[in-house]
C-alpha positions as CSV (number, residue, x, y, z in Angstrom):
1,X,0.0,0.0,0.0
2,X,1.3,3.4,-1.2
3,X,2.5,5.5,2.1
4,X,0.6,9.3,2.2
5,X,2.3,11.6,4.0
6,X,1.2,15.7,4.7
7,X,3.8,18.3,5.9
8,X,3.2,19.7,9.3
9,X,2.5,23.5,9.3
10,X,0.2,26.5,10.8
11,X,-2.9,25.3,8.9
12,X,-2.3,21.7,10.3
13,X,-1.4,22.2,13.8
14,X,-4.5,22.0,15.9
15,X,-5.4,18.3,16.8
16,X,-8.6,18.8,15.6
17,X,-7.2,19.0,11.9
18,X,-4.6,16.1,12.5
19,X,-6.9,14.2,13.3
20,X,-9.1,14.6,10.2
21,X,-5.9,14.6,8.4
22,X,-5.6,10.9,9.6
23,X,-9.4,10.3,9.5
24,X,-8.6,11.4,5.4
25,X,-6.0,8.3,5.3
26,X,-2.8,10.0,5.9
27,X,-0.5,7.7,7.0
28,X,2.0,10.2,8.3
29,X,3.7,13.3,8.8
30,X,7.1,15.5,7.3
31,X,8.0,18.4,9.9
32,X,10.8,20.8,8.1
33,X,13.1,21.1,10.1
34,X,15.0,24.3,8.0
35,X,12.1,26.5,9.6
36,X,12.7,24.6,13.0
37,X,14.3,22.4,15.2
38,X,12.6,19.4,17.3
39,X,12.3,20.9,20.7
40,X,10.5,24.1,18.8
41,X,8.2,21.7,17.5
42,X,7.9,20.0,20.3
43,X,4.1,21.0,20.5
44,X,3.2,20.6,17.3
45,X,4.6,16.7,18.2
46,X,2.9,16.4,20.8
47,X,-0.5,17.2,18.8
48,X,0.4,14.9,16.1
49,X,1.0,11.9,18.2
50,X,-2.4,13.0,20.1
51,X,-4.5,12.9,17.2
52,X,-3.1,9.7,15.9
53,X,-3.9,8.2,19.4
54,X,-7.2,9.5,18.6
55,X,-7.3,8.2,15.4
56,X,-6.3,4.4,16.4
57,X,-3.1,5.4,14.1
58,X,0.6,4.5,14.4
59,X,2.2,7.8,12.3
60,X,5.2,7.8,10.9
61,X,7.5,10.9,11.8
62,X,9.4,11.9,9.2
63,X,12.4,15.1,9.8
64,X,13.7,16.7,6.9
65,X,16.8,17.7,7.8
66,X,18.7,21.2,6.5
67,X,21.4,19.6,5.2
68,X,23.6,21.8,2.2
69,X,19.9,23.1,1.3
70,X,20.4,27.2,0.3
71,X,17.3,29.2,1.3
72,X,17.2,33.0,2.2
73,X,17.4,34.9,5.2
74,X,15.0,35.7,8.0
75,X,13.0,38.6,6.7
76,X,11.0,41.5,8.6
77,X,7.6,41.4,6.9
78,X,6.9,39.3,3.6
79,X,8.7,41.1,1.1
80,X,6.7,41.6,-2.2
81,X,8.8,41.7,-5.3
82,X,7.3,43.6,-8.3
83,X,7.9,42.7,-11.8
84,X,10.9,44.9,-13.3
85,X,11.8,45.7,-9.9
86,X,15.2,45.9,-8.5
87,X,16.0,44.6,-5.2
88,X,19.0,44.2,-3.0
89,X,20.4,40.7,-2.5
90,X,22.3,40.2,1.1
91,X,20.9,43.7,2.3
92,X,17.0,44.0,1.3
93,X,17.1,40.7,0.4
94,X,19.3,38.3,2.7
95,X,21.1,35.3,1.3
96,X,24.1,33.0,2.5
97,X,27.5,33.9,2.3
98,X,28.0,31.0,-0.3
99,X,25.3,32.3,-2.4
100,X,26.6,36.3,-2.7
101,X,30.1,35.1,-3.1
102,X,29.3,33.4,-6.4
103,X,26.9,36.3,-8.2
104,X,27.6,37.8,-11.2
105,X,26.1,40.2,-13.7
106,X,23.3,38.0,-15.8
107,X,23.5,35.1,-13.0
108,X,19.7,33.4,-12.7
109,X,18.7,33.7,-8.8
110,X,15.6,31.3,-8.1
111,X,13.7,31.7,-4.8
112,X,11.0,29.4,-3.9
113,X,11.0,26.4,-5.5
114,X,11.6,28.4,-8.5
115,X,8.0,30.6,-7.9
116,X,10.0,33.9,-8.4
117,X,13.0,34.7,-10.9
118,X,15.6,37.6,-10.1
119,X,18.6,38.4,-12.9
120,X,21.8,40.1,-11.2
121,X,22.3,43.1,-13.1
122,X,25.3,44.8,-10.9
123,X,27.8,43.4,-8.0
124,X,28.0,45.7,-5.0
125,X,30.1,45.6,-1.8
126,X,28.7,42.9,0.3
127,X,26.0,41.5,-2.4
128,X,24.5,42.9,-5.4
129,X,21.4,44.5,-7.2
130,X,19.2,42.0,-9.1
131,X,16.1,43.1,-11.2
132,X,13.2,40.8,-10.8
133,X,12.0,39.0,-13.5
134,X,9.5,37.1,-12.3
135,X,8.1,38.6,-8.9
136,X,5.5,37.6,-6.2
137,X,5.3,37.5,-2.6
138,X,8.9,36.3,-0.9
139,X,8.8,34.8,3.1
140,X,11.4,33.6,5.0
141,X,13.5,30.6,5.1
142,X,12.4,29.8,1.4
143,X,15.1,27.8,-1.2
144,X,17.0,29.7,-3.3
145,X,19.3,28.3,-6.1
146,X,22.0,29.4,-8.8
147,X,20.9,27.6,-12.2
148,X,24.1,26.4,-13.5
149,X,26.4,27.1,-10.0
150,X,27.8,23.9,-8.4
151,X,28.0,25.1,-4.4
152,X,29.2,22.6,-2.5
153,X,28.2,22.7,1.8
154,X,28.7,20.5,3.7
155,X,26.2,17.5,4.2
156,X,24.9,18.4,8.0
157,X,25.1,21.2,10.0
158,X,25.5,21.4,14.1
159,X,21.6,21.7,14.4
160,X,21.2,18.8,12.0
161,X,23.4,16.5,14.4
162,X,21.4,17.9,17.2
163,X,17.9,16.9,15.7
164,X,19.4,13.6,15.1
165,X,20.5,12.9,18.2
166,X,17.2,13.9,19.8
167,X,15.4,12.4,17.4
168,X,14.4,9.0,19.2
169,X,13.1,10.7,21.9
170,X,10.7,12.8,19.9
171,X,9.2,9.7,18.1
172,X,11.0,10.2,14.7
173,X,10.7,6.9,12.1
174,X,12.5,8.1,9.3
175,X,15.3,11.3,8.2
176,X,15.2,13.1,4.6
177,X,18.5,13.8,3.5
178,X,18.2,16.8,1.3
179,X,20.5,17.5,-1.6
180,X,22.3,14.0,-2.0
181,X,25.4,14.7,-4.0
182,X,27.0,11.5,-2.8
183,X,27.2,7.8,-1.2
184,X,29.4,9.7,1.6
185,X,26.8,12.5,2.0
186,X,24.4,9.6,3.2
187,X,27.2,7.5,5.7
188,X,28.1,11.0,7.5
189,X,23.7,10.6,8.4
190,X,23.8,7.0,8.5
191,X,27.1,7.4,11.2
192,X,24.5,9.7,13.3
193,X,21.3,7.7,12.9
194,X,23.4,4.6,13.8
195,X,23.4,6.3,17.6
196,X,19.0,7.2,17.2
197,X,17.9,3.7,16.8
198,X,16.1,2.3,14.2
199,X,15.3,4.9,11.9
200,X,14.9,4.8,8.1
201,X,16.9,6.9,5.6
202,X,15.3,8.9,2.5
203,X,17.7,10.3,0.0
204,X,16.0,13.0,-1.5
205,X,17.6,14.1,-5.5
206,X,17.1,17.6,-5.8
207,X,20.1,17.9,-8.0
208,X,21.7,16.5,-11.4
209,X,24.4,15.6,-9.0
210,X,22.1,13.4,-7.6
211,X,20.6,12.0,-10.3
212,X,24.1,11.4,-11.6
213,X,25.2,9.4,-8.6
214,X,22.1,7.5,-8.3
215,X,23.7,3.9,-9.1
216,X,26.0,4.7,-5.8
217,X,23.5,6.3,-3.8
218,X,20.7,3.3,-3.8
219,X,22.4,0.9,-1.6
220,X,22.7,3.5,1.0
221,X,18.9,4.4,1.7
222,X,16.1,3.2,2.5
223,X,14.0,5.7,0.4
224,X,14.8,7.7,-2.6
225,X,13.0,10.5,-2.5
226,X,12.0,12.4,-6.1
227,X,12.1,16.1,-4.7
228,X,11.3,18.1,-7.5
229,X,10.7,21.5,-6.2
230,X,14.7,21.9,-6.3
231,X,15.0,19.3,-9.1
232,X,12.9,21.7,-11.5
233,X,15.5,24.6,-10.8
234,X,18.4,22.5,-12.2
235,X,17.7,22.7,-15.6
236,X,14.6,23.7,-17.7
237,X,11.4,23.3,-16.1
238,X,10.3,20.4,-19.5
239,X,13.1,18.4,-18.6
240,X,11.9,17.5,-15.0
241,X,9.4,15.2,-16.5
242,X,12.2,12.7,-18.0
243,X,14.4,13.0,-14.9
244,X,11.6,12.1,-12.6
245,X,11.4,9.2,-15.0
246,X,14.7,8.1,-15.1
247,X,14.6,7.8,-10.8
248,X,11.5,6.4,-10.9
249,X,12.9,3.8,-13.6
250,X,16.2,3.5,-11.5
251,X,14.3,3.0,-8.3
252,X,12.5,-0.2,-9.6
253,X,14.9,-1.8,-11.5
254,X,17.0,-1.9,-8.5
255,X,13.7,-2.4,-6.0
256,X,14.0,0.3,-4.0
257,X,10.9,2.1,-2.7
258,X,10.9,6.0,-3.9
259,X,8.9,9.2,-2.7
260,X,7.2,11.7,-5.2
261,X,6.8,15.2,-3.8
262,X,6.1,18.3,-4.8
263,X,3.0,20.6,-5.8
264,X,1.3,16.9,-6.2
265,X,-1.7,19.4,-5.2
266,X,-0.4,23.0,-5.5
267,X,-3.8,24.5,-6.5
268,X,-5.8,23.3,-3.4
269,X,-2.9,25.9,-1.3
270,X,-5.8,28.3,-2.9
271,X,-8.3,26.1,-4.1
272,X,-10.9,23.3,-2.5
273,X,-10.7,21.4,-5.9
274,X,-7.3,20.2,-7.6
275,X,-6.5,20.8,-11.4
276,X,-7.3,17.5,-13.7
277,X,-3.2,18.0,-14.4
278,X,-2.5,17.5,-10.8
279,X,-5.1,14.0,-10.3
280,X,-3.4,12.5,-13.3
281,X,0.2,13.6,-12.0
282,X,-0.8,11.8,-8.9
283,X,-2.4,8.9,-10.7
284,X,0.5,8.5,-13.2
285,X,3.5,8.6,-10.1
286,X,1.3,5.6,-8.4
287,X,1.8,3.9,-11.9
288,X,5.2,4.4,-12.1
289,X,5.6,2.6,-9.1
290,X,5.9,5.5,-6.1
291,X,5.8,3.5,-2.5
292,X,4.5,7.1,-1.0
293,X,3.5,10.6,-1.5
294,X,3.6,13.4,-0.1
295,X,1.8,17.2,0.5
296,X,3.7,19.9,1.4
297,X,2.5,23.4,1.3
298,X,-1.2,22.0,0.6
299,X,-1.4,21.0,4.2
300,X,1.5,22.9,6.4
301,X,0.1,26.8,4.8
302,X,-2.9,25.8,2.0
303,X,-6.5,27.1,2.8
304,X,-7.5,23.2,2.8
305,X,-5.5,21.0,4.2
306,X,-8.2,18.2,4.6
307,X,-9.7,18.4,1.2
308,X,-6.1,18.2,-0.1
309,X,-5.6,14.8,1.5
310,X,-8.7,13.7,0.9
311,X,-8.0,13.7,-2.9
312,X,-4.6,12.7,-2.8
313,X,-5.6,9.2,-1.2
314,X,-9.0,8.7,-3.2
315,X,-6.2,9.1,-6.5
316,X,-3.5,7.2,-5.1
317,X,-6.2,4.0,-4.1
318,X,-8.0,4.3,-7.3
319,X,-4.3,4.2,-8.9
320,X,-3.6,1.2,-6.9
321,X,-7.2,-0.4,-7.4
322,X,-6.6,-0.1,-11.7
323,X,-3.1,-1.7,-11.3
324,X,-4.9,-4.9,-10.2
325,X,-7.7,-5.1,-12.6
């Protein structure tokens, strides 16, 4: 049975709501732990395991760690970014050191899984200007990524090998890796999880890199993890499609369970019915052999969190009902 997980957020975090999450048939929950670590979200765990009590449900937990994932700064206020605009990168609009270092004039800046588009038109001390090309409204903490720039981090940071080490106690069955660039990127988390128990490992490909290394990186986890928010911001967006093929392919010739995630729902963050697209995108990734699913914005900030799950499991057991006719 295909695995349906939601991502913890503001619109989910009442008990009340997780427990009609679970009532829906989620099976269980990602908390992001880039926005968070566990003992902030303490709570919110707290809730979750309350409502699956509720429910008569054994959730799985799953963290997703930071890992070498670049987002931008904390800001003030949502920061709305007008078409033609120009904006201020590491001042108006902050960015990691690693990203500002390797701007130049004409370099792509994607923010949000690729939602807005900036250009770099001029480098500055400390950062540069960049004139937006494709605008909307920008929050904190969101990705950010440099079509085309290899920036290499390293695979955890200190809070990462915190959560991990807490992560037993807090009831945690499984840890996304994000950004896999490499079989030793997954043994520096296995080394920690090693030391939590019996936790599972999902390699999420966000990357060429990672579809590049794939071969390598299968042994190593439990769960690959098709993440293609990042994924569409490596190349063009109509290429996604045949990479997302390509894992999924990999996956089951080498019979290892994989994830499929991201704007699987994306109009219900607005909407109470989904796009036909988005069904048969859900349909199509059962097809292709996806052991789980997953919502992420649709239930952790979407207007209807419920409704969201409730069609992503009607289309994921009518996908699995057809593949036994």
């Amino acid at each position: 049975m295909v695995q349906i997980y939601g991502t913890l957020g503001p619109a989910c975090s009442g008990t009340e709501t997780l427990a009609r999450l679970f009532e829906a048939g989620m099976t269980g929950v990602r908390l992001n732990l880039s926005h968070v670590g566990l003992p902030g979200a303490a709570e919110q765990i707290r809730r979750l395991h309350a409502a699956a009590r509720q429910c008569g449900v054994t959730p799985q937990l799953l963290i997703d760690l930071q890992g070498p994932e670049l987002r931008t700064g904390v800001l003030p206020a949502p920061l709305p970014l007008e078409d033609g605009a120009s904006v201020r990168l590491g001042a108006e609009l902050p960015l990691p050191p690693a990203v500002l270092s390797r701007l130049t004039p004409g370099q792509e800046v994607l923010l949000d899984d690729g939602k807005l588009l900036l250009r770099v038109t001029e480098i500055l001390p400390g950062g540069a200007l960049a004139r937006v090309e494709r605008g909307g409204v920008l929050r904190s903490r969101k990705s950010a990524a440099l079509p085309g720039v290899d920036i290499h981090l390293p695979a955890m940071t200190d809070s990462d090998r915190e959560n991990l080490r807490l992560a037993r106690d807090y009831g945690v069955t499984g840890v996304m890796q994000p950004f896999v660039r490499s079989r030793e990127d997954l043994e520096s988390v296995r080394a920690s999880l090693d030391e939590a128990g019996d936790i599972r490992l999902f390699a999420k490909i966000e990357s060429l890199e990672g579809v590049e290394k794939l071969e390598e990186l299968l042994p190593a986890a439990e769960e690959i993890v098709i993440a293609r928010g990042d994924l569409g911001n490596a190349g063009p967006l109509w290429k996604l499609p045949a990479l997302q093929k390509r894992v999924s392919a990999a996956c089951r010739a080498a019979g290892k369970p994989f994830m499929v995630v991201t704007q699987m729902l994306a109009s219900m963050e607005q909407n109470p019915v989904p796009t036909r697209a988005e069904v048969s995108d859900i349909f199509n990734a059962v097809l292709d052999g996806a052991a789980s699913v997953m919502l992420t914005g649709e239930t952790a900030v979407g207007r209807y969190p419920v409704e969201a799950m409730r069609y992503l499991v009607h289309t994921v057991r009518e996908a699995e009902a057809y593949l036994t006719r």
